[in-house]
C-alpha positions in Angstrom: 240.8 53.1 285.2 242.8 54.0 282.2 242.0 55.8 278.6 241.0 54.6 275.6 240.4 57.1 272.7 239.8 60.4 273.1 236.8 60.4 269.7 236.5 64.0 270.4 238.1 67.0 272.3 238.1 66.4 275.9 235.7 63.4 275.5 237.4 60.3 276.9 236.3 56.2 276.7 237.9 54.9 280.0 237.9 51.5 280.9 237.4 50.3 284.9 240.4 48.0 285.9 238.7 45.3 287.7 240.3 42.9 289.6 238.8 39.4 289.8 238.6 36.7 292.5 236.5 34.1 293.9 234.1 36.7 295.6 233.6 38.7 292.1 235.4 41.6 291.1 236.7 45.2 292.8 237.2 48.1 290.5 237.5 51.9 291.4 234.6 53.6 289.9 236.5 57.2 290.7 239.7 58.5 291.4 240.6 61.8 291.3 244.7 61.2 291.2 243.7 58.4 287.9 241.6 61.3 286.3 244.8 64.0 286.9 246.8 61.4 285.2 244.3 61.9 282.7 244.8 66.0 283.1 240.6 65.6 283.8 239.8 67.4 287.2 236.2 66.4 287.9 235.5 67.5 291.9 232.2 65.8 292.2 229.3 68.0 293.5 226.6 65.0 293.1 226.2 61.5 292.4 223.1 60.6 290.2 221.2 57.1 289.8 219.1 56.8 286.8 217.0 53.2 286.4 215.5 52.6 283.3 212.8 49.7 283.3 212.5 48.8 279.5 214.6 48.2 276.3 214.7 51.0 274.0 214.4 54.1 276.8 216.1 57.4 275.4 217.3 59.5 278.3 219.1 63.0 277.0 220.6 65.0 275.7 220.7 67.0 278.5 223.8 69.5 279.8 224.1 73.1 281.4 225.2 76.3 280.5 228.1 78.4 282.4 228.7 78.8 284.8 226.4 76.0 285.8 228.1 73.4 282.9 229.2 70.0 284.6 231.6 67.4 283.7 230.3 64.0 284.0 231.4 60.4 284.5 229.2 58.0 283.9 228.7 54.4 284.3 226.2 51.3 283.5 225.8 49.6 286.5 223.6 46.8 285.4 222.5 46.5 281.8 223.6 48.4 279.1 223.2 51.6 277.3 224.6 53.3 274.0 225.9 56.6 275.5 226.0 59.3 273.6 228.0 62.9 273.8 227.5 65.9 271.3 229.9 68.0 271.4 228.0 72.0 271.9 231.1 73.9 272.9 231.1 77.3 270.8 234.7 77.2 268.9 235.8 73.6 269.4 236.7 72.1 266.5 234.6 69.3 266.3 231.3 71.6 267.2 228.3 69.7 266.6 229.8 66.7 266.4 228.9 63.3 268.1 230.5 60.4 269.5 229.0 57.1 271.0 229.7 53.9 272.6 228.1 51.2 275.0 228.8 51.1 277.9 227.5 47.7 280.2 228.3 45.9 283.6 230.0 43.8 281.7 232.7 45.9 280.0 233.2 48.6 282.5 233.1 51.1 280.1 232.4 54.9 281.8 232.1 58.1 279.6 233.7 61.0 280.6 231.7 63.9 279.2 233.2 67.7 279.0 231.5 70.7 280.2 229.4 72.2 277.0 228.7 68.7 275.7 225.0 67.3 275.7 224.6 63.8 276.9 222.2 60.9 276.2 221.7 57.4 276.3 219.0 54.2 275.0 219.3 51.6 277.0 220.0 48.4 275.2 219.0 45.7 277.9 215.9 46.0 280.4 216.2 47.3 283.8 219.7 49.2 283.1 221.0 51.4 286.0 223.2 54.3 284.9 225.3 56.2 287.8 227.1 59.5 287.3 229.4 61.5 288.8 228.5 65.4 288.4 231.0 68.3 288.8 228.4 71.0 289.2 225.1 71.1 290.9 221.3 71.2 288.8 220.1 74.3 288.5 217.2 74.5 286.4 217.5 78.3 285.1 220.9 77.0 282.9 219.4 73.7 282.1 219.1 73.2 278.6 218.5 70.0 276.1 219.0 69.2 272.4 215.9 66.7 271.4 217.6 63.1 270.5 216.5 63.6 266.8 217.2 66.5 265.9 218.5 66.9 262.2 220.7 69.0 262.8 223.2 66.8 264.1 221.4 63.4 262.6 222.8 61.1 265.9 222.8 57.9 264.6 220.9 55.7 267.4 221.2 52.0 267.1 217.3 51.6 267.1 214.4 53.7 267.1 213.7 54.9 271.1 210.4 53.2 272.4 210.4 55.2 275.9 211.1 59.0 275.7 209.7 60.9 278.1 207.5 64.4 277.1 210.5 66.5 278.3 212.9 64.8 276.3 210.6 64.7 273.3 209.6 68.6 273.3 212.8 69.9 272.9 213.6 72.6 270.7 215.2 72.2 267.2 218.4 73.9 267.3 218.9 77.8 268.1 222.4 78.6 269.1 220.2 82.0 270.7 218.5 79.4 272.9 221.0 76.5 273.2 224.3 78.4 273.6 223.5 81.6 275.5 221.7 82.0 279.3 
């Protein structure tokens, strides 16, 4: 596991070092001494499975407040998604700002997403199972979400969504009262 770019502040691209035989492949999904390397400390709380059935299903953008806000690290399993992180950190300097990129089982590709970011994915391939690493537990009274097409940050999905759930759909246009404050 190593990083790529860094496309926004704290936001890193890392890519699994799998190592290849006859059987398959091995490859460390985490490891807390790589991630200090990285200066990322992510002590993991929870471990989350998400299985999407169809093509085109929008999951996000989800994230908490403080003292509840969460790192994560995630991962596609099987499939592939476009993963996306939007960057809702009051005084960063790329505030509002997005960054994407797919992740698959075929690239090993995992995300690394900051506290105060909101995260998202489509899936881009059928049956695609997302796993992520959590640094803080749910807890539904800081939970907040930024609906996936919202214009006030104009993400750029590859294609329209097909499967977004009512949750996902009914979130609020953007209040910073509401979306930045508990």
């Amino acid at each position: 596991m190593h990083g790529l770019d860094e496309p926004l502040a704290g936001v890193r691209l890392l890519q699994l070092a799998p190592r290849y035989d006859e059987r398959g492949f091995f490859a460390r999904a985490f490891c807390r001494a790589t991630l200090a390397d990285l200066d990322v400390d992510l002590p993991v709380v929870q471990a989350n499975l998400s299985r999407s059935r169809a093509r085109g299903t929008l999951r996000g953008m989800h994230y908490q407040l403080p003292p509840s806000a969460e790192t994560k690290l995630v991962m596609c399993l099987t499939g592939a998604i476009w993963d996306c992180v939007l960057d809702l950190r009051p005084g960063s300097p790329s505030f509002g700002r997005w960054t994407a990129a797919e992740l698959s089982a075929e690239n090993h590709r995992a995300m690394l997403v900051p506290p105060g970011c909101a995260h998202g994915f489509l899936t881009l391939e059928p049956d695609s199972l997302v796993l992520y690493f959590v640094s803080a537990a749910h807890d539904p009274a800081r939970e907040r979400g930024v609906r996936w097409n919202d214009p006030t940050f104009a993400i750029a999905w590859p294609f329209e969504p097909r499967v977004v759930s009512a949750r996902d759909r009914a979130h609020p246009d953007f209040a910073p009262n509401f979306h930045l404050a508990a």
